[in-house]
BALOBA-1460 file (C-alpha; in Angstrom, 3 decimals):
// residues 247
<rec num="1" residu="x" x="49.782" y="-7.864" z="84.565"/>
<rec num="2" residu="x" x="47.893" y="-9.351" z="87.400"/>
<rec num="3" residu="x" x="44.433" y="-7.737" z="88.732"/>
<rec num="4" residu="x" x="45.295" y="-6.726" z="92.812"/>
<rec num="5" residu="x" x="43.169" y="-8.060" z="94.769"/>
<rec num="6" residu="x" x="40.222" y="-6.045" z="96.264"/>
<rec num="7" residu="x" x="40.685" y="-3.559" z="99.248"/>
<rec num="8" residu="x" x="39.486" y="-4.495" z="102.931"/>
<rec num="9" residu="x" x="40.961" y="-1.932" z="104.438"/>
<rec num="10" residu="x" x="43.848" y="-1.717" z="106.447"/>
<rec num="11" residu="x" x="44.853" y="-4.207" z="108.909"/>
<rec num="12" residu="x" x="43.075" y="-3.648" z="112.098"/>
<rec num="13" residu="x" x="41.014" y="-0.787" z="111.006"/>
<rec num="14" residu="x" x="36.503" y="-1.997" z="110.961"/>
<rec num="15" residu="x" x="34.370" y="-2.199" z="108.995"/>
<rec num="16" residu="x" x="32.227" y="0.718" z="107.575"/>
<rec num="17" residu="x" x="28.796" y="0.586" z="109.302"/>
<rec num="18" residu="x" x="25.714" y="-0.595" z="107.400"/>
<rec num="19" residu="x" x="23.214" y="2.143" z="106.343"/>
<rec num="20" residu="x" x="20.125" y="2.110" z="108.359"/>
<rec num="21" residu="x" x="16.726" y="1.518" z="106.701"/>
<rec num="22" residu="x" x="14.585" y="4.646" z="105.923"/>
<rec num="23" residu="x" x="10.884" y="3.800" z="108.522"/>
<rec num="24" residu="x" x="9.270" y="6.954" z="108.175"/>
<rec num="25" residu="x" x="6.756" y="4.770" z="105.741"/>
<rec num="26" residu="x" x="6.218" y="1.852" z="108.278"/>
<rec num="27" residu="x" x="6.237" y="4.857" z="111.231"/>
<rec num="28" residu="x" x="3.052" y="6.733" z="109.584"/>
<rec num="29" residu="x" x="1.079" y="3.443" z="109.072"/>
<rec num="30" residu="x" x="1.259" y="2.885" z="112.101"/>
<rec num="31" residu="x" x="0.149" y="6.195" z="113.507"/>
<rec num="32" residu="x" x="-2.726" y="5.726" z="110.581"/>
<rec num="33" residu="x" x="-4.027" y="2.141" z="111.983"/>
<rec num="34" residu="x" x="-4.246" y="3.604" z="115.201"/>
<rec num="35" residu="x" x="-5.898" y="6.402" z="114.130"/>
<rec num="36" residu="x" x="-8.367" y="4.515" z="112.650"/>
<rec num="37" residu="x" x="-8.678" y="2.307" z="115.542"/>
<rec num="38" residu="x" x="-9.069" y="4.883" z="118.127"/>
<rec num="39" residu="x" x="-11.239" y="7.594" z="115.548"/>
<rec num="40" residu="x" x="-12.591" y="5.645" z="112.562"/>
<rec num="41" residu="x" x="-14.385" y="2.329" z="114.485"/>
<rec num="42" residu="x" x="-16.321" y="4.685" z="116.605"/>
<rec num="43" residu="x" x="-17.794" y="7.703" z="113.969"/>
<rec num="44" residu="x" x="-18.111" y="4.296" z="112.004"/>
<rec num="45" residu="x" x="-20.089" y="3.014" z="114.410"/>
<rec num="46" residu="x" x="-22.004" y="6.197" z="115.159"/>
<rec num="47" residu="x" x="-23.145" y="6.478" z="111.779"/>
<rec num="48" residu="x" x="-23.790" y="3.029" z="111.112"/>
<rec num="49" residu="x" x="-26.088" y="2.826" z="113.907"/>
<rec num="50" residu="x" x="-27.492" y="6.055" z="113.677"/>
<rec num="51" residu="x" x="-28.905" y="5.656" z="109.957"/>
<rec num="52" residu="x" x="-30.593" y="2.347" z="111.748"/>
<rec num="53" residu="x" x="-32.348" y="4.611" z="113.946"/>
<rec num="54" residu="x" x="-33.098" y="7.670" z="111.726"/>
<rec num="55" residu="x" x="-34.413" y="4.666" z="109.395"/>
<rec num="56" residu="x" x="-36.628" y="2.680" z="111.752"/>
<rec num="57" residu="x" x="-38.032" y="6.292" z="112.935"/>
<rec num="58" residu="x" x="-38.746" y="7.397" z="109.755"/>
<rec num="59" residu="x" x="-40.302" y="4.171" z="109.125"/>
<rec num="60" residu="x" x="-42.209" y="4.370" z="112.719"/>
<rec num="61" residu="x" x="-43.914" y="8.017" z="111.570"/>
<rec num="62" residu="x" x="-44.469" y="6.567" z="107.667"/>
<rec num="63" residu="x" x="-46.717" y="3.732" z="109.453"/>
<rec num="64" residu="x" x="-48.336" y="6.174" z="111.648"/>
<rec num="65" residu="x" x="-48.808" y="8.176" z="108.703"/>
<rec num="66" residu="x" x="-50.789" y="5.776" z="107.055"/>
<rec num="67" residu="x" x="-52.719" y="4.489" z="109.981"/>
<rec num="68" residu="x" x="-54.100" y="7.542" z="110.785"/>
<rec num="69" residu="x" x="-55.589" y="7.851" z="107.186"/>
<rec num="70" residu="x" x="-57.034" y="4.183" z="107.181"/>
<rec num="71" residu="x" x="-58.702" y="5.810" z="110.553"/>
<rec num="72" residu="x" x="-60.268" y="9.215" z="109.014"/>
<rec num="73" residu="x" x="-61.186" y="6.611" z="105.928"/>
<rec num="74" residu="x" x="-63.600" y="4.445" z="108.323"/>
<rec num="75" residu="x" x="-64.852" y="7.475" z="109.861"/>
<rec num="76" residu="x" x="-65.642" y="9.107" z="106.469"/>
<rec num="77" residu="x" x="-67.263" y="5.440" z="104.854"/>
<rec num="78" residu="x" x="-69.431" y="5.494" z="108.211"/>
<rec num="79" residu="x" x="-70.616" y="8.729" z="107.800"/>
<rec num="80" residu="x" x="-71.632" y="8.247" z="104.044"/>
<rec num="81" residu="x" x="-73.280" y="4.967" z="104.850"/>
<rec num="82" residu="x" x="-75.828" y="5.748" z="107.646"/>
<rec num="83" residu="x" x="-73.158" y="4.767" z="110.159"/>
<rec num="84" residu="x" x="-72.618" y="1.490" z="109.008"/>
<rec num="85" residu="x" x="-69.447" y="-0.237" z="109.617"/>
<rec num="86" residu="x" x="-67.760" y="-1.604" z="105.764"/>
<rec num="87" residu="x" x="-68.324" y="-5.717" z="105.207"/>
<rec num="88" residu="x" x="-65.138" y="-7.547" z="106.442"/>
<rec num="89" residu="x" x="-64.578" y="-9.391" z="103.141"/>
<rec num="90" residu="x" x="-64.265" y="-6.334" z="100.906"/>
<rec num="91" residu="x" x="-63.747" y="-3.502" z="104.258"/>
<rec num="92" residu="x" x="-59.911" y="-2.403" z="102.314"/>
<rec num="93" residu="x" x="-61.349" y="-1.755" z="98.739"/>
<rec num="94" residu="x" x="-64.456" y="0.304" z="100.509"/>
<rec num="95" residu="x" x="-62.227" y="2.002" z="102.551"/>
<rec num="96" residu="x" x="-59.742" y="2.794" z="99.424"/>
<rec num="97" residu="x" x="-62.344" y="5.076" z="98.484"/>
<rec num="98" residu="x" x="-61.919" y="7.323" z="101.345"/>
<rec num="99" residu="x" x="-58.140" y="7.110" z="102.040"/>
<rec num="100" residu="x" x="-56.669" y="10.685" z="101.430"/>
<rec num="101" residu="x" x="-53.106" y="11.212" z="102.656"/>
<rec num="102" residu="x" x="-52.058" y="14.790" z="104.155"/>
<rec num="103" residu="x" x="-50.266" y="16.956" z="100.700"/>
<rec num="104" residu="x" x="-47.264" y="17.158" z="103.417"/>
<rec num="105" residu="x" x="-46.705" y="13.946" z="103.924"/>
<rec num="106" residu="x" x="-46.366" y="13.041" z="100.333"/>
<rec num="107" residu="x" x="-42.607" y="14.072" z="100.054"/>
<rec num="108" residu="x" x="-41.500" y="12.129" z="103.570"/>
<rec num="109" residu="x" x="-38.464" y="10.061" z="103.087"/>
<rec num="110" residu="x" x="-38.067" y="6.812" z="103.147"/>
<rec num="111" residu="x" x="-41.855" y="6.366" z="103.712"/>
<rec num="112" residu="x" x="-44.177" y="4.206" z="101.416"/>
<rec num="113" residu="x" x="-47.377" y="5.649" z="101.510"/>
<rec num="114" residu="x" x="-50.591" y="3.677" z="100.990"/>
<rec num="115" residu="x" x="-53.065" y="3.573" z="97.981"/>
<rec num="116" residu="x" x="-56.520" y="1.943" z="97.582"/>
<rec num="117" residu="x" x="-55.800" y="-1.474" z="96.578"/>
<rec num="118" residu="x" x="-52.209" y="-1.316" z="97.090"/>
<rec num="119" residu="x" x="-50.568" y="-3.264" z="100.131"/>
<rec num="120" residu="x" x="-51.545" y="-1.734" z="103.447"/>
<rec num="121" residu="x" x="-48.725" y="-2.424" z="105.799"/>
<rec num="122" residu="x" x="-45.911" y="-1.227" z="108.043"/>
<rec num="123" residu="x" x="-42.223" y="-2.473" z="108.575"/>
<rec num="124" residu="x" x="-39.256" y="-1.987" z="111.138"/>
<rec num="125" residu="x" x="-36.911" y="-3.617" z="112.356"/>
<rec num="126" residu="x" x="-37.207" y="-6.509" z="109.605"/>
<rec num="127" residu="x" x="-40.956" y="-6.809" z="110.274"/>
<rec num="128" residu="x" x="-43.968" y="-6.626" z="108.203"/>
<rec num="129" residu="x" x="-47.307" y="-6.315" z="109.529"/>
<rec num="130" residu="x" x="-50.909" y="-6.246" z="108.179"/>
<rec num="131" residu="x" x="-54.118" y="-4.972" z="109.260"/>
<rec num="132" residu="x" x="-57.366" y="-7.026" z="110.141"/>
<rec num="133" residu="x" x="-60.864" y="-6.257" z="109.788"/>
<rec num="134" residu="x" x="-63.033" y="-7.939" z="112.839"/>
<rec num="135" residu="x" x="-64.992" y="-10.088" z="111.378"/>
<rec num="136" residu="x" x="-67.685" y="-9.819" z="114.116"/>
<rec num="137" residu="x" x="-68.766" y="-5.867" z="113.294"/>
<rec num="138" residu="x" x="-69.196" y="-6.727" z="109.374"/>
<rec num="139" residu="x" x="-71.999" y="-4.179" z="107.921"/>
<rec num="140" residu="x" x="-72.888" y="-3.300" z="112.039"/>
<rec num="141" residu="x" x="-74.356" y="0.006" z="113.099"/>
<rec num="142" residu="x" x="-71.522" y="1.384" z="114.942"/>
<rec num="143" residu="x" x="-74.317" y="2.920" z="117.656"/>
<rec num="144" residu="x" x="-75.245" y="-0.789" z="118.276"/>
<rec num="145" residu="x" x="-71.569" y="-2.061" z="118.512"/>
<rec num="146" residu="x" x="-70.371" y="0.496" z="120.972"/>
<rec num="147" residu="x" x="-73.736" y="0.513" z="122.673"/>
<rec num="148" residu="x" x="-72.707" y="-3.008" z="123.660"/>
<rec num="149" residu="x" x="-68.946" y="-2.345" z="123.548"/>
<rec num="150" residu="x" x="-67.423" y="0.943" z="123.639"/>
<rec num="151" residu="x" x="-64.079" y="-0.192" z="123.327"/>
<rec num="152" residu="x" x="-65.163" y="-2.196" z="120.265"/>
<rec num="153" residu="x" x="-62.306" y="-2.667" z="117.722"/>
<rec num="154" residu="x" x="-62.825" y="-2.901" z="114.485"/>
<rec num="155" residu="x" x="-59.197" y="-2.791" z="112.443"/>
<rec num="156" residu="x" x="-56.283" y="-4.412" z="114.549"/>
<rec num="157" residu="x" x="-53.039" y="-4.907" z="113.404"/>
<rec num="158" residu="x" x="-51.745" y="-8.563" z="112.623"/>
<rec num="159" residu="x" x="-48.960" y="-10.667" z="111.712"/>
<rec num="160" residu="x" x="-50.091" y="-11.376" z="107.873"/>
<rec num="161" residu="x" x="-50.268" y="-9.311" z="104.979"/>
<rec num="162" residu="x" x="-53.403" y="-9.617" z="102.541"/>
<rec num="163" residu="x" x="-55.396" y="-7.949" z="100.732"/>
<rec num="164" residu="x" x="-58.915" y="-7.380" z="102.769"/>
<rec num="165" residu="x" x="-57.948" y="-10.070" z="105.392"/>
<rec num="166" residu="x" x="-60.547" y="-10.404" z="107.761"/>
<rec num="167" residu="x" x="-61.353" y="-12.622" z="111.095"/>
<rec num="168" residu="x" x="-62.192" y="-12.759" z="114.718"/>
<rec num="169" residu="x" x="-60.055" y="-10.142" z="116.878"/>
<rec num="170" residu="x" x="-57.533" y="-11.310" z="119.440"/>
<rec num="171" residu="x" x="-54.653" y="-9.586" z="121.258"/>
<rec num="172" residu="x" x="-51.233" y="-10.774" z="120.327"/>
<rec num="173" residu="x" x="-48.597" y="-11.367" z="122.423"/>
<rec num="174" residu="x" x="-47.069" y="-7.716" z="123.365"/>
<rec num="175" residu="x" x="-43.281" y="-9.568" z="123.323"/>
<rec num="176" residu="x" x="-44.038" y="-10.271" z="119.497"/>
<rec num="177" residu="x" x="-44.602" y="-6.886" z="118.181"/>
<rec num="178" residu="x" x="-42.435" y="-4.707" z="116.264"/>
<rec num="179" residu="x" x="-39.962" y="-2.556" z="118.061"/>
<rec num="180" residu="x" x="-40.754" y="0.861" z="118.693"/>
<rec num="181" residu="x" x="-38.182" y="2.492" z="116.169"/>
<rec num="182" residu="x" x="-35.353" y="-0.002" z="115.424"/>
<rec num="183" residu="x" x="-33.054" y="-3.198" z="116.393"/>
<rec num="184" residu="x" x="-31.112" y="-0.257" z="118.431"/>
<rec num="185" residu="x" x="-33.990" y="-0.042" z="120.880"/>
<rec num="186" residu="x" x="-34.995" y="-2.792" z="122.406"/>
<rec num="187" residu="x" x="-38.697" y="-1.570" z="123.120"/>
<rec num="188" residu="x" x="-41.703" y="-3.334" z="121.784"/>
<rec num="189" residu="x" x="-44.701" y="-0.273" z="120.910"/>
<rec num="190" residu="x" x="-47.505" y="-2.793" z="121.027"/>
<rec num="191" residu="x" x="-50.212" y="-3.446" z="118.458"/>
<rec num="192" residu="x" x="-51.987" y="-0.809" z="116.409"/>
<rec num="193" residu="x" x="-56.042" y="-0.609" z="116.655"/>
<rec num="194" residu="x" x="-58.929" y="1.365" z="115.886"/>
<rec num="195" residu="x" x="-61.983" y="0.992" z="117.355"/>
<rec num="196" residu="x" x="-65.300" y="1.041" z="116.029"/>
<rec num="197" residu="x" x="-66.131" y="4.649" z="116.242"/>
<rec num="198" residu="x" x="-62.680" y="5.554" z="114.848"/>
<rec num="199" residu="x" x="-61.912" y="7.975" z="117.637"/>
<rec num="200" residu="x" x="-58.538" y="7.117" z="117.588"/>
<rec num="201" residu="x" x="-55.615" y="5.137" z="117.230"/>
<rec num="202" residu="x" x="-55.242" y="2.655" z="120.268"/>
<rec num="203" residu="x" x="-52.503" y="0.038" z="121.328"/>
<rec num="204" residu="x" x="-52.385" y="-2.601" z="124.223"/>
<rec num="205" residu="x" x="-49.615" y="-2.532" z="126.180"/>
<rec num="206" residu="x" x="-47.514" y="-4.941" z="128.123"/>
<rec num="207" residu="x" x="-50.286" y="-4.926" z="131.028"/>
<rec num="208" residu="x" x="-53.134" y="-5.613" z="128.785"/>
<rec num="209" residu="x" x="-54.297" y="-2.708" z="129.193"/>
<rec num="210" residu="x" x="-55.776" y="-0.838" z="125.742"/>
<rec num="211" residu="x" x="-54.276" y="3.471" z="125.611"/>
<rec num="212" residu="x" x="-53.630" y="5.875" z="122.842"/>
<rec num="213" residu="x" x="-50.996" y="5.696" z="121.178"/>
<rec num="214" residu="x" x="-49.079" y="9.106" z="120.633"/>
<rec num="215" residu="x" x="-45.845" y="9.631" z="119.669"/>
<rec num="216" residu="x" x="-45.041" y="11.323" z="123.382"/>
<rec num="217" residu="x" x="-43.123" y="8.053" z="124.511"/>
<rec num="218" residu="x" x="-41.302" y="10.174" z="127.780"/>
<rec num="219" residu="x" x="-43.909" y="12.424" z="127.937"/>
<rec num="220" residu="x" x="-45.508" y="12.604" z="131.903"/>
<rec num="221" residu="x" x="-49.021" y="13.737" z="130.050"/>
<rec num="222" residu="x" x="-49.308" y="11.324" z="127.798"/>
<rec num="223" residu="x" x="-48.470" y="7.685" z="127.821"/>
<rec num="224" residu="x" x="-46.686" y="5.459" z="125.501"/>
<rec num="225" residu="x" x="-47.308" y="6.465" z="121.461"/>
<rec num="226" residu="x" x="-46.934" y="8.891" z="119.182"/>
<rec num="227" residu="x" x="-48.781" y="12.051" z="118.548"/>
<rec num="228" residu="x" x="-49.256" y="12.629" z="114.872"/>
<rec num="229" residu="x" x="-51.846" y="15.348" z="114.167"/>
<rec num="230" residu="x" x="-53.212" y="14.860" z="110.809"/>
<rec num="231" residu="x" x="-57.106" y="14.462" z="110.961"/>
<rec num="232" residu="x" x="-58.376" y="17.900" z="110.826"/>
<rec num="233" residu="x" x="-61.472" y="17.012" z="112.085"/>
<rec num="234" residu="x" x="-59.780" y="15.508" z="115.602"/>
<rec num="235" residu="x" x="-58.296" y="18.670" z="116.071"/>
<rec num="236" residu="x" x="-61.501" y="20.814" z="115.650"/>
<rec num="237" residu="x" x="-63.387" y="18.968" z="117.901"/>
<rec num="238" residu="x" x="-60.974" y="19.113" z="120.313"/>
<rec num="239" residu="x" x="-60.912" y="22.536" z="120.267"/>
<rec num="240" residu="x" x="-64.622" y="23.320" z="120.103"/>
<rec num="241" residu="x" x="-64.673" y="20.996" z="123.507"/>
<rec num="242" residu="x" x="-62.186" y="22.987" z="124.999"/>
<rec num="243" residu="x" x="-64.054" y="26.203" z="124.157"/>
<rec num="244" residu="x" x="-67.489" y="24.493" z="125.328"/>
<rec num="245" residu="x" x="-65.769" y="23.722" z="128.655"/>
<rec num="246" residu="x" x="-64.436" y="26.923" z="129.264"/>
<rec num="247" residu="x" x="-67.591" y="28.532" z="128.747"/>
């Protein structure tokens, strides 16, 4: 007996229509990418950059931080050596002796703090500076030195790192210092000094002009730095001037 042969329906009638293909899966990628394209690249981008700046701030306060202890450590090796200023070839290692870091500061984050004879130096924005003694005040009285200078400077910040690096001082180029917190702002904060009486801690800015530098940056009292109080002794003298003048 013979197979029939298969059915194609009857004569004139069409064909059965083809069952569409199922797109929910292509539907909600699509809705995904542009999700991600209108809501991920931005947050993305917001968090990227802002662990940049929370980093090169942090980073910003660490070096302050440590400057402001290299600056209470001249002031304490002057007092304890008739007001002598340390010898430039060996200045680090007799300051070492004096560096004491505020308890509080100990726990900062992502901050290296300094120890005697370890590396002084501070970093942002893929920078590394170093700290200079000035040659020219080696073993000085500081009453001399400021008697002929009072802006004398007698640590300034440099573009080397060594150990108890010494040598004439000279202003760099404001244009080649680090940036104030990160590569997000473009805003150079100048070079770091400390002058001979260690009053404070001084920068030169763009003009050429020499100002403390406090951590008040858009502040209409003060001018360009940051204000970090961690000398004890700073802040009591301040205050028994203010009481003097008011009496």
């Amino acid at each position: 007996m013979q197979t029939p042969p298969p059915f194609h329906g009857y004569e004139g009638q069409p064909p059965a229509p083809m069952k569409k293909k199922n797109n929910t899966v292509l539907v909600i990628f699509a809705v995904l990418g542009a999700l991600l394209l209108c809501c991920g690249l931005p947050i993305g981008a917001v968090v990227f950059y802002g662990f940049k700046f929370g980093k090169g701030a942090m980073s910003m306060v660490g070096c302050m931080v440590n400057v402001e202890s290299m600056k209470v450590a001249l002031r304490e090796y002057s007092k304890a050596h008739d007001g002598k200023l340390p010898n430039a070839k060996t200045w680090q290692a007799d300051l070492g002796k004096y560096l004491v870091v505020d308890k509080d500061m100990k726990d900062m984050p992502m901050t290296t703090l300094w120890k005697p004879g370890g590396e002084w130096s501070c970093e942002g924005s893929g920078i590394k500076t170093g700290f200079m003694f000035n040659e020219a005040l080696s073993e000085k009285k500081i009453d001399e030195v400021t008697k002929a200078n009072p802006e004398a400077i007698a640590i300034f910040e440099t573009k080397t790192v060594a150990f108890n690096q010494s040598g004439p001082f000279k202003k760099l180029p404001f244009g080649e210092s680090p940036k104030f917190m990160s590569e997000v702002i473009d805003e150079r904060r100048g070079w770091l000094l400390i002058d001979a009486e260690a009053r404070d801690v001084y920068r030169i800015d763009k003009n050429g002009k020499m100002g403390r530098f406090d951590m008040n940056m858009g502040s209409k009292k003060k001018k360009g730095g940051f204000d970090i109080q961690i000398d004890s002794n700073s802040s009591d003298e301040s205050s028994n001037s203010k009481e003097d003048s008011s009496n």
